[in-house]
VEXZA-189966 format. One record per residue (C-alpha): x, y, z; residue in one letter. Coordinates in steps of 0.25 Angstrom, whole numbers, plus 5000, padded with zeros to 4 digits. Layout:
<pts>
XYZA...
</pts>
This chain:
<pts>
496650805113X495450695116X495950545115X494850485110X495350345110X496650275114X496950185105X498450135101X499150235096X500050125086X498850075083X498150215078X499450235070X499250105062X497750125059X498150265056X499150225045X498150105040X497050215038X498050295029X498250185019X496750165019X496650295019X497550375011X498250245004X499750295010X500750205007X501450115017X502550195018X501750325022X501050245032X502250205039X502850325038X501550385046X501650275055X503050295059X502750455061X501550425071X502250315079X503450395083X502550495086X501650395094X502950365102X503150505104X501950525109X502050425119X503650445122X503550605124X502250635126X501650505135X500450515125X499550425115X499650495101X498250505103X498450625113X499250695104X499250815104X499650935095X500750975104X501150835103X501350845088X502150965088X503150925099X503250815091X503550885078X504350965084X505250845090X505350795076X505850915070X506750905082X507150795075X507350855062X506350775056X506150815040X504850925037X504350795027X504650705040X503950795048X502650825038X502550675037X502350665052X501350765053X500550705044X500750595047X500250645061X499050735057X498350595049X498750515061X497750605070X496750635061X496550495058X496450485074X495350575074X494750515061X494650385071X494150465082X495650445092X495450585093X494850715093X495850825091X497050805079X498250855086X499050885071X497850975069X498851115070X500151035065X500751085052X501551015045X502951045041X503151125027X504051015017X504651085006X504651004992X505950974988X506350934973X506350784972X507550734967X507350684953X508350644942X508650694929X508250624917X509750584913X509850524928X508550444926X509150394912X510450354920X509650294931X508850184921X510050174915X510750114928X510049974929X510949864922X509649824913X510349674909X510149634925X508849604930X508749694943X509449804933X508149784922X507249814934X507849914941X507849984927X506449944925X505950004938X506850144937X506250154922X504850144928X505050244940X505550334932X504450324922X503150314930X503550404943X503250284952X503450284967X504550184969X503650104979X502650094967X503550064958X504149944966X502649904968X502249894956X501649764950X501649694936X500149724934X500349874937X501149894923X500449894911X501649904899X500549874889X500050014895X501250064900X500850114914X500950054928X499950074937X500350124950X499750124963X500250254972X500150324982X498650294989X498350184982X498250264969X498450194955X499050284945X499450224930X500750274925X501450274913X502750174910X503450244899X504050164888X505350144895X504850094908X503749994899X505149934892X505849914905X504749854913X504349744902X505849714902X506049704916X504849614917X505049514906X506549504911X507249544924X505749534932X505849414927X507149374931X507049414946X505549354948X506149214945X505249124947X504449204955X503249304953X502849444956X501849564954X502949664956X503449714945X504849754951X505349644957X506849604965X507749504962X506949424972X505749434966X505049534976X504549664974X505549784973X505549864986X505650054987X506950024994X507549914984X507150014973X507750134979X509250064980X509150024964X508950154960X509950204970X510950094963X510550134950X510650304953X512250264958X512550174945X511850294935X512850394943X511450474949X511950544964X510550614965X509750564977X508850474973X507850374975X506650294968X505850434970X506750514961X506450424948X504850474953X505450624953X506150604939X504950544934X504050664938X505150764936X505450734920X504050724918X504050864922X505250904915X504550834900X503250924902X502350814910X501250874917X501150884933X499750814933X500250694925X501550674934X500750684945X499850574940X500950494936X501650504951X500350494957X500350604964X499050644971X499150794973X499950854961X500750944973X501550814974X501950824959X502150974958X503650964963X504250894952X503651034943X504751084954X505750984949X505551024935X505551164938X506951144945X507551074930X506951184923X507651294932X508851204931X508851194914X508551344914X509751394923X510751294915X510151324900X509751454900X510751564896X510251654908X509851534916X
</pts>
């Protein structure tokens, strides 16, 4: 391989990982996941091989692979590295660092789609019913559940959201995913009721004297967090008696799944998860599949 130039390699990963928010709109979180992939693989390169990343090499990239499969890394783990790698050097040759793309011949590992895990709709029901409504944490916490259950929101959008993205004379929220793609969903009745009396009472309540544009707010007044979300429903899964794995994404999978299971189409629960590529939807028709084989072997006299 030609180096071309020999710039720092830290410093080609950082304007790597700004270009993909420019241009693909990845998250944050994506981006540092991409970041911390190519970083141990920068110190790699320099620890076992003596080398810049840009004299990397195909054979460099396998004995690599092959280290971390040593390491029992995960297929997920693993595709996520290589791709994280291939746009790494394409971008390097977009910028003219080289010449030759050294992930040209590198395939990435085969990841089965499991079944998400999702929850019945009695567990749902048991679930919203957990939050001790009279408290003001407990009236938001039930707001929130109600409205990831009934819009399919990404938990980091649904702890994101602001007051001028809810329309309750409408009944949608406007939400803004993956790739900076707005998308209007729709609230549900339920959801409308519970948002209008979070916000005239508990919201309130926690704000004090101070303000916000967060919708969802803590008992200090600051935004909600994915990680502060994630213990409440895990509270709220131990008081409603629910021992299924589970996370904020699960009430995304029941969402999708029930909508399924009542005769939704698949385009329009794509749309509403905001789904680019309707491959990405096409697993919960799996889900639904699995409660149908699942109702036929336990109601049907030959089942």
């Amino acid at each position: 391989m030609k180096i071309v130039t020999a710039q720092s390699d830290g410093l080609l990963i950082q304007r790597f990982t700004d270009a993909l928010w420019v241009e693909e709109g990845l998250s944050l979180n994506t981006q540092k996941a991409y970041a911390s992939d190519l970083q141990h693989f920068l110190a790699w390169m320099a620890g076992a091989r003596g080398r810049s990343v840009l004299e990397t090499q195909a054979e460099d990239i396998e004995v690599y692979l092959a280290t971390k499969y040593r390491q029992q890394a995960s297929n997920r783990s693993m595709a996520r590295l290589v791709s994280s790698m291939r746009k790494f050097f394409r971008y390097l040759m977009r910028e003219g660092c080289l010449v030759d793309d050294p992930t040209l011949r590198i395939e990435s590992p085969r990841i089965g789609r499991p079944l998400p895990a999702s929850l019945t709709e009695s567990d749902v029901v048991a679930l919203l019913n957990a939050a001790d409504t009279e408290d003001v944490l407990g009236c938001r916490d039930r707001a929130m559940l109600e409205v990831l259950y009934a819009t399919g929101l990404r938990v980091s959008e649904l702890v994101g959201l602001k007051l001028s993205q809810v329309n309750l004379r409408q009944g949608v929220v406007r939400v803004v995913g993956k790739g900076s793609k707005d998308r209007l969903v729709p609230l549900g009745e339920l959801a409308e009721e519970w948002i209008g009396r979070y916000s005239s009472t508990a919201r309130t309540a926690l704000l004090g004297t101070g303000n916000s544009d967060d919708l969802f707010v803590t008992a200090r007044g600051s935004a909600m967090t994915r990680q502060a979300f994630w213990y409440i429903i895990k509270r709220y899964a131990g008081l409603a008696g629910i021992h299924k794995p589970l996370s904020p994404h699960t009430l995304r999978h029941a969402f999708a799944t029930h909508l399924l299971n009542h005769g939704a189409d698949l385009r329009v629960v794509q749309l509403l998860l905001g789904h680019s590529d309707l491959s990405s939807t096409q697993i919960y028709t799996h889900v639904a599949q699995e409660r149908l084989k699942e109702l036929h072997s336990r109601c049907h006299p030959r089942g």
